[in-house]
C-alpha positions as CSV (number, residue, x, y, z in Angstrom):
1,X,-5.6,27.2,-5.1
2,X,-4.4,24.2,-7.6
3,X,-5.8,21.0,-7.0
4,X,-3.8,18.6,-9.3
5,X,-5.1,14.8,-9.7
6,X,-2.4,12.6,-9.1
7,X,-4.1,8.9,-9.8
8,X,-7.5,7.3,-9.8
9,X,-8.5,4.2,-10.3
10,X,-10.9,1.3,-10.4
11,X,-8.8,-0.8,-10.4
12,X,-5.3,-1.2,-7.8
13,X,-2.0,-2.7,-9.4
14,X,-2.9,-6.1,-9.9
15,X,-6.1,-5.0,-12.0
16,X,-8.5,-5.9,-8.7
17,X,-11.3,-3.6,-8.4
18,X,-11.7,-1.9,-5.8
19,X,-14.1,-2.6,-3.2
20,X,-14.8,-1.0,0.4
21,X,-15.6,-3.2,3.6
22,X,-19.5,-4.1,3.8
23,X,-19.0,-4.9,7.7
24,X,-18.8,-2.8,10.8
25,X,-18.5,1.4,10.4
26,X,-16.1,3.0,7.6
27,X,-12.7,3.3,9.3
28,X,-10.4,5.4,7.7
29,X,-6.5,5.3,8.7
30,X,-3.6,7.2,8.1
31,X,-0.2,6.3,8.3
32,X,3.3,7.5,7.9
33,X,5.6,4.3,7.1
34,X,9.7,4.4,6.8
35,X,11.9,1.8,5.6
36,X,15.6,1.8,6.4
37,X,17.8,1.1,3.1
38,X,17.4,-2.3,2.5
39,X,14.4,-2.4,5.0
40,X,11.2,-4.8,4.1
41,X,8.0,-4.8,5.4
42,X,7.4,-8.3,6.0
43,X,4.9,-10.8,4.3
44,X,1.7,-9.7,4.5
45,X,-1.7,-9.0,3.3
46,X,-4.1,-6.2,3.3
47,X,-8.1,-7.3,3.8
48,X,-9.3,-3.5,2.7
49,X,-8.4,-1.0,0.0
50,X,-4.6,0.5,0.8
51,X,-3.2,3.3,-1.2
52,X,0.5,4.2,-0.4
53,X,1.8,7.9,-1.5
54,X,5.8,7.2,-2.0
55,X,7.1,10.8,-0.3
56,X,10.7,9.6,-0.5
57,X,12.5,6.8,-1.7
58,X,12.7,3.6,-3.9
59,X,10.2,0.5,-3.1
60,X,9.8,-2.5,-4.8
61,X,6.1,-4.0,-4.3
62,X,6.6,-7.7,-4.4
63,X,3.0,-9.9,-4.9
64,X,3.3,-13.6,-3.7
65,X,3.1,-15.8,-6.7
66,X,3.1,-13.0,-9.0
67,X,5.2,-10.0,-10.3
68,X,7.1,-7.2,-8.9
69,X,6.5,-3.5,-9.4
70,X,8.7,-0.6,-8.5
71,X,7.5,2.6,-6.6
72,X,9.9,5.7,-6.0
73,X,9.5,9.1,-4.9
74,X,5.9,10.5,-6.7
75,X,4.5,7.5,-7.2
76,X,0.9,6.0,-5.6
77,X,0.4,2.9,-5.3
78,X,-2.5,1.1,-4.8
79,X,-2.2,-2.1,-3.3
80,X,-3.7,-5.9,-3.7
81,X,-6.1,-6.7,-1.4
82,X,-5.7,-10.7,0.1
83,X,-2.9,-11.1,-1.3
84,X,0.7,-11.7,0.1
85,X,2.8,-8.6,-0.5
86,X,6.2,-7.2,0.6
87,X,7.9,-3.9,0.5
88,X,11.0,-3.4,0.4
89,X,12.7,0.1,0.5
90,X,15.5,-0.4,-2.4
91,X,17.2,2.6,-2.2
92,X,20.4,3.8,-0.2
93,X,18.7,5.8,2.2
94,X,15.4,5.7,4.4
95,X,11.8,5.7,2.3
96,X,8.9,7.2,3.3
97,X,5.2,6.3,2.3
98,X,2.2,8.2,3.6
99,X,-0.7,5.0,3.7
100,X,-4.1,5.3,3.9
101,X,-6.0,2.1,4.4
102,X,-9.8,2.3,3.6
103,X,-11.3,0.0,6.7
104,X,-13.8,-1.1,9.0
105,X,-14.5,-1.2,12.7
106,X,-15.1,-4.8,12.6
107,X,-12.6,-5.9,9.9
108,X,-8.2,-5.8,10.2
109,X,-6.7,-4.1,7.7
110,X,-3.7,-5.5,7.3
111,X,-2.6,-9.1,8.4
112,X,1.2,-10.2,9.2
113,X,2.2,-13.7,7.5
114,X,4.9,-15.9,9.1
């Protein structure tokens, strides 16, 4: 067996710590998202603790008000928490992240802006 680290943190990638839901039972969700070249997410924000494993592809992470970082294929990302985001797959072919998002039963994980 080899069991290789591949990031940990206290922190995510605005230098927020980390902190899990205090409401409602530990909800743990996993999801596999694809972008079409060119594709973005959408505004939005996430309310609880979302790391993104980039399996294929070139993202760029943009943070309302802020910076942008860029994600591609091997990277983990570890995204704010309530604040407005958008991912956008910025390569020529379809990107896929596996997302885990670190919830509650009584809490949304992730909110859709207009």
């Amino acid at each position: 067996m080899d069991i290789t680290l591949l990031k940990e943190s206290h922190t995510n990638d605005i230098n927020q710590v980390i902190e899990y839901p205090q409401n409602g039972s530990p909800l743990v969700s996993v999801f596999r998202v694809e972008l079409a070249a060119g594709e973005s997410s959408g505004w939005h924000m996430h309310n609880v603790p979302v790391i993104a494993y980039i399996q294929s592809g070139s993202f760029e992470l943009q943070v309302q008000h802020q910076m942008s970082n860029y994600f591609q294929s091997g990277d983990i990302m570890f995204e704010p928490v309530e604040v407005p985001i958008n991912v956008t797959n910025k390569g020529n072919e379809p990107g896929v992240a596996i997302v885990v998002k670190a919830g509650s039963t009584e809490q949304a994980a992730t909110v859709y802006l207009s």
